[in-house]
N, CA, C and O atoms as a Tripos MOL2 file, in Angstrom:
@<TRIPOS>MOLECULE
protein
  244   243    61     0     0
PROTEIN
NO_CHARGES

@<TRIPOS>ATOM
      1 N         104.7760   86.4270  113.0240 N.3       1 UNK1
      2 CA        104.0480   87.6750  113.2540 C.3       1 UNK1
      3 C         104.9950   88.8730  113.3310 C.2       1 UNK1
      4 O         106.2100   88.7590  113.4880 O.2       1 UNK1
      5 N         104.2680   90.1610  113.1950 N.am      2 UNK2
      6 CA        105.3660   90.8350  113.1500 C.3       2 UNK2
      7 C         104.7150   91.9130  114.6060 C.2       2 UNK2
      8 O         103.5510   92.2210  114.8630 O.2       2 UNK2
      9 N         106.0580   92.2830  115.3630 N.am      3 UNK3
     10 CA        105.9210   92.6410  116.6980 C.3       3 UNK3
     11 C         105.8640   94.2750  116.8130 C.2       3 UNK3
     12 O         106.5500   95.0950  116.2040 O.2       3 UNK3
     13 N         104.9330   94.4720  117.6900 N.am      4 UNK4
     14 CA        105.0350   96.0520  117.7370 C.3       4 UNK4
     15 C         106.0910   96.8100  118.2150 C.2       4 UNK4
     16 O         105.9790   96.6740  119.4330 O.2       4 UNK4
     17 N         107.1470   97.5990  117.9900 N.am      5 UNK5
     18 CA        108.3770   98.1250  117.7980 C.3       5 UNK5
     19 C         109.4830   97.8510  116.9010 C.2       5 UNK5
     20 O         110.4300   98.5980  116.6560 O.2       5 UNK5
     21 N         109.2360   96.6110  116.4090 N.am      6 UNK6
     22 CA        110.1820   95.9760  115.2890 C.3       6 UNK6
     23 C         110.1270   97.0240  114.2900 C.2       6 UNK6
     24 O         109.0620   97.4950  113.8910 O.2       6 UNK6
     25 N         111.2110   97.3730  113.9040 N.am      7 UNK7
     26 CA        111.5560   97.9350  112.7480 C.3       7 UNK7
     27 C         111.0820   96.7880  111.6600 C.2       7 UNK7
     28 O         111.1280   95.7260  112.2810 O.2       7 UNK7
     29 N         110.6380   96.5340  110.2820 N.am      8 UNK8
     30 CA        110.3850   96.0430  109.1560 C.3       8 UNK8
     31 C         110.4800   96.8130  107.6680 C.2       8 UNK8
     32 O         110.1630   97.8970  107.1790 O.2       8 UNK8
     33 N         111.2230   95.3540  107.2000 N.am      9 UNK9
     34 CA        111.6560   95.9960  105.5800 C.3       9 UNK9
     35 C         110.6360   95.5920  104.7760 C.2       9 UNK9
     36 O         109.9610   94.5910  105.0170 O.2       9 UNK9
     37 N         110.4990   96.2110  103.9610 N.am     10 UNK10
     38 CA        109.4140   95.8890  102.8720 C.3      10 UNK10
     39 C         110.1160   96.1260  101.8010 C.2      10 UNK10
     40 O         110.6560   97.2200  101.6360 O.2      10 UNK10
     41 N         110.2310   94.8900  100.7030 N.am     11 UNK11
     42 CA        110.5450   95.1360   99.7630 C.3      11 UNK11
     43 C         110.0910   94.6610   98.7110 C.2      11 UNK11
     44 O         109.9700   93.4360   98.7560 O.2      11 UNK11
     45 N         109.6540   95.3480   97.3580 N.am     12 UNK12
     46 CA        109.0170   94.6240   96.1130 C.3      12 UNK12
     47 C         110.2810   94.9040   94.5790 C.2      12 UNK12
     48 O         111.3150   95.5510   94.4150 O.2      12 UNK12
     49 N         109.5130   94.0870   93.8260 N.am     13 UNK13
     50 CA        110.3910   94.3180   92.7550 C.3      13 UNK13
     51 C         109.1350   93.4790   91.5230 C.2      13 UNK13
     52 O         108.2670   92.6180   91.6640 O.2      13 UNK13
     53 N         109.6770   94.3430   90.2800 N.am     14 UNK14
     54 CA        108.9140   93.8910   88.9830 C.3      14 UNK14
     55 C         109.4930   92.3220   88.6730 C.2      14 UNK14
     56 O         110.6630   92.1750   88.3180 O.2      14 UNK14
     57 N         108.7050   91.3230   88.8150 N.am     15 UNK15
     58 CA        109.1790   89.9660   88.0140 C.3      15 UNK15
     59 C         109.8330   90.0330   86.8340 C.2      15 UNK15
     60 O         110.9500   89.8870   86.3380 O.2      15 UNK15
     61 N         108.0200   90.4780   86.4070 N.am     16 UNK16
     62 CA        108.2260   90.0670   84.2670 C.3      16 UNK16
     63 C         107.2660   91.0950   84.4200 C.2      16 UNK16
     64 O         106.6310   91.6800   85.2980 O.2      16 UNK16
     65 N         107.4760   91.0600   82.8430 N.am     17 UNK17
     66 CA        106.2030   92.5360   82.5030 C.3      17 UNK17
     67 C         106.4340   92.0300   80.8980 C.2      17 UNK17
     68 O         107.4740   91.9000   80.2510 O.2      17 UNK17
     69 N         104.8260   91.7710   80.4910 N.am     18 UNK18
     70 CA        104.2250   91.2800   79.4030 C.3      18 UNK18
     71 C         103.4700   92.3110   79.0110 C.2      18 UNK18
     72 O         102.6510   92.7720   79.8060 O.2      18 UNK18
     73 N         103.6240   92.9020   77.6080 N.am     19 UNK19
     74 CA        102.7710   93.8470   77.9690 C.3      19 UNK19
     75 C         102.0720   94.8630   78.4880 C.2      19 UNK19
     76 O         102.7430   95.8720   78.2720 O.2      19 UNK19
     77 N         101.1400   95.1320   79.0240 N.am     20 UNK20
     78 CA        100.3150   95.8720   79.8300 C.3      20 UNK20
     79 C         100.2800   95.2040   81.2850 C.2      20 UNK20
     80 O          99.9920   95.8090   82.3180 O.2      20 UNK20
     81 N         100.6100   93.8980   81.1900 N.am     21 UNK21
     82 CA        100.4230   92.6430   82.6870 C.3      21 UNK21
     83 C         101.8260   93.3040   83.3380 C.2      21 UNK21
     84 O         102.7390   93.5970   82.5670 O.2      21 UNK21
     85 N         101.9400   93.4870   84.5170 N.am     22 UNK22
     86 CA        103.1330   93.5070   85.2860 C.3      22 UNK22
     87 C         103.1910   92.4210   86.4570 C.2      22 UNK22
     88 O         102.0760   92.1720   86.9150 O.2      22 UNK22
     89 N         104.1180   91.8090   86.9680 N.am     23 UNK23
     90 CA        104.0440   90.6600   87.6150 C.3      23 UNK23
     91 C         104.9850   91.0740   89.0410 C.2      23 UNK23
     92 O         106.2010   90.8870   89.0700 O.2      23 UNK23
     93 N         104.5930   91.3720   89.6300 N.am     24 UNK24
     94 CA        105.6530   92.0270   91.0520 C.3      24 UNK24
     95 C         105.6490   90.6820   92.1350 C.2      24 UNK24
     96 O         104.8010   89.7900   92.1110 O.2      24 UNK24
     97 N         106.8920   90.7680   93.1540 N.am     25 UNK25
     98 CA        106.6010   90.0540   94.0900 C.3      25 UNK25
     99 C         107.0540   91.0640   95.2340 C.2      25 UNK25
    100 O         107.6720   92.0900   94.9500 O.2      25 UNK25
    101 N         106.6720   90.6780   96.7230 N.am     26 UNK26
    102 CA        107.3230   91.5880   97.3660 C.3      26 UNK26
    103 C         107.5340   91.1810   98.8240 C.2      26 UNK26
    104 O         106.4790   90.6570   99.1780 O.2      26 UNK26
    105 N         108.3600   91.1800   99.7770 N.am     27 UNK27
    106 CA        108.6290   90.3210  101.0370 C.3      27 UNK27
    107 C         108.3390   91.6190  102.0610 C.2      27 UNK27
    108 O         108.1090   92.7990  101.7940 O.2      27 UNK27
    109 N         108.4500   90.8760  103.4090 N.am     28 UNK28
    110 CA        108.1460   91.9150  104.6080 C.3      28 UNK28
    111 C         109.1660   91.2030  105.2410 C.2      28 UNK28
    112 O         109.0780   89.9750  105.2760 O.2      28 UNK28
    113 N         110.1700   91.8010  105.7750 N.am     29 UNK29
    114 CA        111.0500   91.1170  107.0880 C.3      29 UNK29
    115 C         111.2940   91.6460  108.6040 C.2      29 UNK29
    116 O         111.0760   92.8180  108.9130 O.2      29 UNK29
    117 N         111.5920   91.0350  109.1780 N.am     30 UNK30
    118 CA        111.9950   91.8330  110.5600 C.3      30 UNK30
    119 C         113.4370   91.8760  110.4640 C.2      30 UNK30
    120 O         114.2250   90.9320  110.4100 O.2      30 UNK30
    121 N         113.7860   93.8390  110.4460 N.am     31 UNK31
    122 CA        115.0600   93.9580  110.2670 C.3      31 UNK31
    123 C         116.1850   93.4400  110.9930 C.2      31 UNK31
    124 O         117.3590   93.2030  110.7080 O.2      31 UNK31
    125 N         115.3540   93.3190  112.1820 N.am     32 UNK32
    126 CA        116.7430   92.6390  113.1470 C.3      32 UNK32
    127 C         117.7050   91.4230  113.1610 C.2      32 UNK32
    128 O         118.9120   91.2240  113.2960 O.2      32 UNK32
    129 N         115.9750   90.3340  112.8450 N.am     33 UNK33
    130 CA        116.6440   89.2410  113.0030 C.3      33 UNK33
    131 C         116.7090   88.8820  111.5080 C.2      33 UNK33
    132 O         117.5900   88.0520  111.2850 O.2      33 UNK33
    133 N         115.7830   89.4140  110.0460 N.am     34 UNK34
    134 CA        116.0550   89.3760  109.3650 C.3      34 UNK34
    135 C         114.5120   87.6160  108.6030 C.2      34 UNK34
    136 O         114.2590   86.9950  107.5710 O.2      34 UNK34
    137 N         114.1440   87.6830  109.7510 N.am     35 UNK35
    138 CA        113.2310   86.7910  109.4680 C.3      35 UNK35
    139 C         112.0440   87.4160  108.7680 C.2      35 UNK35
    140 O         111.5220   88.5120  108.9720 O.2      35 UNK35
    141 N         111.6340   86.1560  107.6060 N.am     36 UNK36
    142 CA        110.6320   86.4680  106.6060 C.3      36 UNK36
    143 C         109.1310   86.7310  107.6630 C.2      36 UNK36
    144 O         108.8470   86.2320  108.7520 O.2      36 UNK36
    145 N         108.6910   87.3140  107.1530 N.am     37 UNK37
    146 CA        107.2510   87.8620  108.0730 C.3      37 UNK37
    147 C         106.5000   87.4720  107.0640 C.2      37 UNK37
    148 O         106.0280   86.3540  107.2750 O.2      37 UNK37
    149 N         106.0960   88.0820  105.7320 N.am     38 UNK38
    150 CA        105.1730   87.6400  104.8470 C.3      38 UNK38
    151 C         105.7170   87.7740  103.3050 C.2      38 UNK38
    152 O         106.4520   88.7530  103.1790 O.2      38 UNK38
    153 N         105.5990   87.3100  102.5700 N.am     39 UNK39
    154 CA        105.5880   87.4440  101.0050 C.3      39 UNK39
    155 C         104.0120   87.5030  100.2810 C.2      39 UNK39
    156 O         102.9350   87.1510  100.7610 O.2      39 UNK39
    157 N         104.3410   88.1110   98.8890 N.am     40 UNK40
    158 CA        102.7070   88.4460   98.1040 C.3      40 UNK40
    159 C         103.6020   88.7070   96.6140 C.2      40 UNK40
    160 O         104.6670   89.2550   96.3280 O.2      40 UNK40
    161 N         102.8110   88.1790   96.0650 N.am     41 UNK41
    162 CA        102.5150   88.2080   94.5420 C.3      41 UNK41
    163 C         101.6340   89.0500   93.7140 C.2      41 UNK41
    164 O         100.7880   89.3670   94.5500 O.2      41 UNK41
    165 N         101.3500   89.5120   92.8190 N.am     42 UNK42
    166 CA        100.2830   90.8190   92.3250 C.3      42 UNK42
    167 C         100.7020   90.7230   90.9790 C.2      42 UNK42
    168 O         101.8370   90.5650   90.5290 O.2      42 UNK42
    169 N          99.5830   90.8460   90.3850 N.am     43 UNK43
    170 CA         99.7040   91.4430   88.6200 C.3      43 UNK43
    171 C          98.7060   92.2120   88.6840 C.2      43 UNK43
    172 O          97.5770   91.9390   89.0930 O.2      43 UNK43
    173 N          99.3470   93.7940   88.0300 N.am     44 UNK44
    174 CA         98.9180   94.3650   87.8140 C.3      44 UNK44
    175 C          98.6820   94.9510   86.2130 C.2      44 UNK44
    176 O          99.6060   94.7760   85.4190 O.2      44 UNK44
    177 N          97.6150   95.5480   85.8160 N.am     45 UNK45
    178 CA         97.1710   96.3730   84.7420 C.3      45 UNK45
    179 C          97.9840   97.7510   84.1560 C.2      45 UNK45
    180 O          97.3620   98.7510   84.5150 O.2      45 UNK45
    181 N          98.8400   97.9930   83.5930 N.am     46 UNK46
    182 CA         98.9820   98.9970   83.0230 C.3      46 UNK46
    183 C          97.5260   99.7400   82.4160 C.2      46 UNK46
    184 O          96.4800   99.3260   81.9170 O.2      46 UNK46
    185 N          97.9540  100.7180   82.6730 N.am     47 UNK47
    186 CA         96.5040  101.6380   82.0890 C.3      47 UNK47
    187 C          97.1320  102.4760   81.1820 C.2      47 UNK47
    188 O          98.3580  102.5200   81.2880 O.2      47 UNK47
    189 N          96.4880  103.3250   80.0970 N.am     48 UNK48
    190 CA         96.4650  104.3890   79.4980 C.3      48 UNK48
    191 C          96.1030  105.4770   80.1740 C.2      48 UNK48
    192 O          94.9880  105.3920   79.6590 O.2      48 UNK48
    193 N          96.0270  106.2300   80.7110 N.am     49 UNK49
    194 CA         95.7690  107.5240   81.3260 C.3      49 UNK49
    195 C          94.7560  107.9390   80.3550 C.2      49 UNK49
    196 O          93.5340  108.0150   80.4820 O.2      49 UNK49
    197 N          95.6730  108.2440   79.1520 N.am     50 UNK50
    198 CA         95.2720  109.3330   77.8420 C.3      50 UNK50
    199 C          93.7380  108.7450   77.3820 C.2      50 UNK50
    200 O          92.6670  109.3210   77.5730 O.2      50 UNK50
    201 N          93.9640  107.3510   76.6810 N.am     51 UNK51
    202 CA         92.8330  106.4850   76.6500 C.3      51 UNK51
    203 C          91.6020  106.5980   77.5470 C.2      51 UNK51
    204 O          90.5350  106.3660   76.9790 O.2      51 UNK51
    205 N          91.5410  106.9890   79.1550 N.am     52 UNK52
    206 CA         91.1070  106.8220   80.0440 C.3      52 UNK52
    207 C          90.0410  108.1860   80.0430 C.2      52 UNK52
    208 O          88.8320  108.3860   79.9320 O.2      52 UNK52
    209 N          91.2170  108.9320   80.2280 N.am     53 UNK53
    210 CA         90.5390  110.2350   80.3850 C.3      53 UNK53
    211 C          90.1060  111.2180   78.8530 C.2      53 UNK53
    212 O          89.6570  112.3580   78.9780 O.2      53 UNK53
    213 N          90.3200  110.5790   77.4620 N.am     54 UNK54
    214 CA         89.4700  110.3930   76.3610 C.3      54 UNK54
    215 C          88.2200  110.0920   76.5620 C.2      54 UNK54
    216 O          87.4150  111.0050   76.3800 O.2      54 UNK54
    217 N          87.7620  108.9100   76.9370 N.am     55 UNK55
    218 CA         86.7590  108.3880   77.2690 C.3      55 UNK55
    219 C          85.4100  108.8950   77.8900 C.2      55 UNK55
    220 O          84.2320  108.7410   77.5670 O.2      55 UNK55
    221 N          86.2510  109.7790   79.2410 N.am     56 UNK56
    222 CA         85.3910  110.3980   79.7560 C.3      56 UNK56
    223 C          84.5600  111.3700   79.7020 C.2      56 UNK56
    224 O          84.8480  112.3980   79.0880 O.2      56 UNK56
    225 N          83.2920  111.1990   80.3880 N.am     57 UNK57
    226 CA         82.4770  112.3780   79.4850 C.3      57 UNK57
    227 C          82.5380  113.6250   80.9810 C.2      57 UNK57
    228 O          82.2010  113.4050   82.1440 O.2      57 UNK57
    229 N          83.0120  114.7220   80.4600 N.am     58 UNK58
    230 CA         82.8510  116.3420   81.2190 C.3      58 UNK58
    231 C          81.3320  116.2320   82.0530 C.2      58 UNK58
    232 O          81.4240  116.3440   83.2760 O.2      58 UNK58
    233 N          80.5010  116.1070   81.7120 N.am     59 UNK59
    234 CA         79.5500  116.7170   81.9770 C.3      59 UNK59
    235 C          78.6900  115.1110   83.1500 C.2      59 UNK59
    236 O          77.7350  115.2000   83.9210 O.2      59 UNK59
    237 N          79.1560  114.4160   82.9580 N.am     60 UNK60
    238 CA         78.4980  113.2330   83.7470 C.3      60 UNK60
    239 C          79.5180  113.5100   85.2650 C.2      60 UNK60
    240 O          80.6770  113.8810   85.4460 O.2      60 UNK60
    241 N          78.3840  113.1070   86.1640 N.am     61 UNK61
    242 CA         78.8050  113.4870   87.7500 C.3      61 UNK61
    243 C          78.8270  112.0240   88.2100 C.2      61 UNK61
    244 O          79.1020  111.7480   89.3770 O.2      61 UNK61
@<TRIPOS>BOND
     1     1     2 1
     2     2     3 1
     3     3     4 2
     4     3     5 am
     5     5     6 1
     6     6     7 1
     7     7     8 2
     8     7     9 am
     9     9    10 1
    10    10    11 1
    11    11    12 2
    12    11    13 am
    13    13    14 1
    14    14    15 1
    15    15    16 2
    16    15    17 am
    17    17    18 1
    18    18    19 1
    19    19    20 2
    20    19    21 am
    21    21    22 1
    22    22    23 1
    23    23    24 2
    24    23    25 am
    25    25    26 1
    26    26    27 1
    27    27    28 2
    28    27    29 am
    29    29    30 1
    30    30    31 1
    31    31    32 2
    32    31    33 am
    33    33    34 1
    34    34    35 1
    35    35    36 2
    36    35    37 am
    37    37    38 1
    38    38    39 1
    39    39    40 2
    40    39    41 am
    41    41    42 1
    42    42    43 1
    43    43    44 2
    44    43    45 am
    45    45    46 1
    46    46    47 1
    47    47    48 2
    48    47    49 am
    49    49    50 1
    50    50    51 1
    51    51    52 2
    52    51    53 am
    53    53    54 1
    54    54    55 1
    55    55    56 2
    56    55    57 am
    57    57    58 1
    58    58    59 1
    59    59    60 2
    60    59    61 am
    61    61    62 1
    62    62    63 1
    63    63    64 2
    64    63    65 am
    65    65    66 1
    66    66    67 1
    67    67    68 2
    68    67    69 am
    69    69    70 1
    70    70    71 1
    71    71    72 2
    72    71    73 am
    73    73    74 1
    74    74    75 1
    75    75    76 2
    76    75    77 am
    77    77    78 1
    78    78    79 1
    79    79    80 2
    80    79    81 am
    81    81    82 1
    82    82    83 1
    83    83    84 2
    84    83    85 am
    85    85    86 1
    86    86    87 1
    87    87    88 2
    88    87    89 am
    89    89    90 1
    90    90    91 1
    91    91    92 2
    92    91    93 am
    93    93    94 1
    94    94    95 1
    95    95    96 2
    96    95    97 am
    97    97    98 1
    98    98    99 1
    99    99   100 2
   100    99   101 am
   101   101   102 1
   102   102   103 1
   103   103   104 2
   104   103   105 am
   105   105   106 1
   106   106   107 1
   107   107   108 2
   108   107   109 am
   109   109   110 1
   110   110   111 1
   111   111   112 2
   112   111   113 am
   113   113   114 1
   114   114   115 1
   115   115   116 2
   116   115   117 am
   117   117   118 1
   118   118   119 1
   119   119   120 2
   120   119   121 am
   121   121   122 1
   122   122   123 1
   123   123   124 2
   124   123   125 am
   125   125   126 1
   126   126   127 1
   127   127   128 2
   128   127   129 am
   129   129   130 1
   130   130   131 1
   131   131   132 2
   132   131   133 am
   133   133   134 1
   134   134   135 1
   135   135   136 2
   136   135   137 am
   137   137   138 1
   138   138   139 1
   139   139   140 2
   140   139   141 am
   141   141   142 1
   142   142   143 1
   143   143   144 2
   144   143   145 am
   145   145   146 1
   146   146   147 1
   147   147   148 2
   148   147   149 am
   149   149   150 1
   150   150   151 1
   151   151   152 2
   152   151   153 am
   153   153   154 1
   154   154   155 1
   155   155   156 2
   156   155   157 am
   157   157   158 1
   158   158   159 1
   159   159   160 2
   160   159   161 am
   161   161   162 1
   162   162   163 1
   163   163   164 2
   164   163   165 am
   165   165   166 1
   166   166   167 1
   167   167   168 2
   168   167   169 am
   169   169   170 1
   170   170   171 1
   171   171   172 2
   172   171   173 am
   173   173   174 1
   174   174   175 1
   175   175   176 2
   176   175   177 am
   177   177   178 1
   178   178   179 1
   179   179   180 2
   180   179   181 am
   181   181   182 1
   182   182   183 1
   183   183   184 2
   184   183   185 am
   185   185   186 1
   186   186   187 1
   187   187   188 2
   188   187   189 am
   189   189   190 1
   190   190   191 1
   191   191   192 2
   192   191   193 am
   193   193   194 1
   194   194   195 1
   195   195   196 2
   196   195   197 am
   197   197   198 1
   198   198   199 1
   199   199   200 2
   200   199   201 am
   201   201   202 1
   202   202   203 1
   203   203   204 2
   204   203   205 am
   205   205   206 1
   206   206   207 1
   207   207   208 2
   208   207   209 am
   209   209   210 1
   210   210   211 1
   211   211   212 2
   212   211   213 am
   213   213   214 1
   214   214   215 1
   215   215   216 2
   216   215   217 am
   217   217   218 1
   218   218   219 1
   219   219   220 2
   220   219   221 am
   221   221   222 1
   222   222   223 1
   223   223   224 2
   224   223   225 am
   225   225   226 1
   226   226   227 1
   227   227   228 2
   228   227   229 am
   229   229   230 1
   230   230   231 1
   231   231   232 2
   232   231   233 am
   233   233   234 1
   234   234   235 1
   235   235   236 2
   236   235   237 am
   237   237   238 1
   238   238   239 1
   239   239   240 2
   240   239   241 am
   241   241   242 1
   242   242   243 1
   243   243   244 2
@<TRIPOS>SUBSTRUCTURE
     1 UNK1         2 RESIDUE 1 A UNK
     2 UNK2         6 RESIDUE 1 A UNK
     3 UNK3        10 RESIDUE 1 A UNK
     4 UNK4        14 RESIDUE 1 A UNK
     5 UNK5        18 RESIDUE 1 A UNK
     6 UNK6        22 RESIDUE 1 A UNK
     7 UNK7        26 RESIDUE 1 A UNK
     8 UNK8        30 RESIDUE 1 A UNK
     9 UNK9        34 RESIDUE 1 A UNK
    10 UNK10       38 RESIDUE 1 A UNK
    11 UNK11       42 RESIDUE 1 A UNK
    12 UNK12       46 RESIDUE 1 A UNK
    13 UNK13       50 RESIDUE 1 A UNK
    14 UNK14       54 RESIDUE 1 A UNK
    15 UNK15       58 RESIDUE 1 A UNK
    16 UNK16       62 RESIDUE 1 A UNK
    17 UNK17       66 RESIDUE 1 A UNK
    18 UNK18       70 RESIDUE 1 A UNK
    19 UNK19       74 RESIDUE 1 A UNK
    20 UNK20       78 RESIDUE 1 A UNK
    21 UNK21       82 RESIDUE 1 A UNK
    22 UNK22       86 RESIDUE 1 A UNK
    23 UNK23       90 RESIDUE 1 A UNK
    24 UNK24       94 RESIDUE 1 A UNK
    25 UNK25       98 RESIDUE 1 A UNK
    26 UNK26      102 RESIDUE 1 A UNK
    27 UNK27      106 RESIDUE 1 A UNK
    28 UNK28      110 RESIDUE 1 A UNK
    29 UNK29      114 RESIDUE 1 A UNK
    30 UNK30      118 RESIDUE 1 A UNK
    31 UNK31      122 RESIDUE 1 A UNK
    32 UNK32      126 RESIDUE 1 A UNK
    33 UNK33      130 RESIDUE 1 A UNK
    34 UNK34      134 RESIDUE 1 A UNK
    35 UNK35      138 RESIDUE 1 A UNK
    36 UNK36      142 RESIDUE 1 A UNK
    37 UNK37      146 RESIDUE 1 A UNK
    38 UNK38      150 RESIDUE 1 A UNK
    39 UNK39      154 RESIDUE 1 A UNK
    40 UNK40      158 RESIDUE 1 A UNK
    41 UNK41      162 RESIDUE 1 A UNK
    42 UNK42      166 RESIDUE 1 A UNK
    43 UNK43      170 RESIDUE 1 A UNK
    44 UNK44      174 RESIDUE 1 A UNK
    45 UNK45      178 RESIDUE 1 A UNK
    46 UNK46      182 RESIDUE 1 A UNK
    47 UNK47      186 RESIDUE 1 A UNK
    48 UNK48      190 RESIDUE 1 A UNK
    49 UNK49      194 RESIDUE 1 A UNK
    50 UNK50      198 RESIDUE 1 A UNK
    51 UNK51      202 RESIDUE 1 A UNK
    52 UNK52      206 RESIDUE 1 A UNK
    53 UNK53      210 RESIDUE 1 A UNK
    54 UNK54      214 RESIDUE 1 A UNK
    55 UNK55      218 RESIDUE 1 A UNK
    56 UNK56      222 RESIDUE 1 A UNK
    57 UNK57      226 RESIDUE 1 A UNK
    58 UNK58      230 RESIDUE 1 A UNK
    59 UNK59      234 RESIDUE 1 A UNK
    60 UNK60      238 RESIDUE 1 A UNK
    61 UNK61      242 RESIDUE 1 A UNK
């Protein structure tokens, strides 16, 4: 668990990146003692912005 006053690091980083798929992992530690608190995994979507906001119609609310 992680304790209330503990300082904690959070850190992520890109795995792999396929494409548009990005594959991150990322840890939580307690800075002191340096013990793992939690880890997580995520793939995410690259988007087009441009594509995105093409799409959209002005006038719809």
């Amino acid at each position: 668990p992680a304790f209330e006053g503990h300082v904690l690091v959070c850190e992520g980083e890109i795995e792999k990146r396929d494409g548009r798929k990005i594959d991150v992992i990322a840890t939580l530690t307690d800075a002191a003692s340096g013990k793992l608190i939690a880890k997580a995994r995520g793939r995410f979507l690259e988007v087009d912005v441009k594509k995105v906001l093409n799409g959209r119609n002005p006038e719809a609310n």
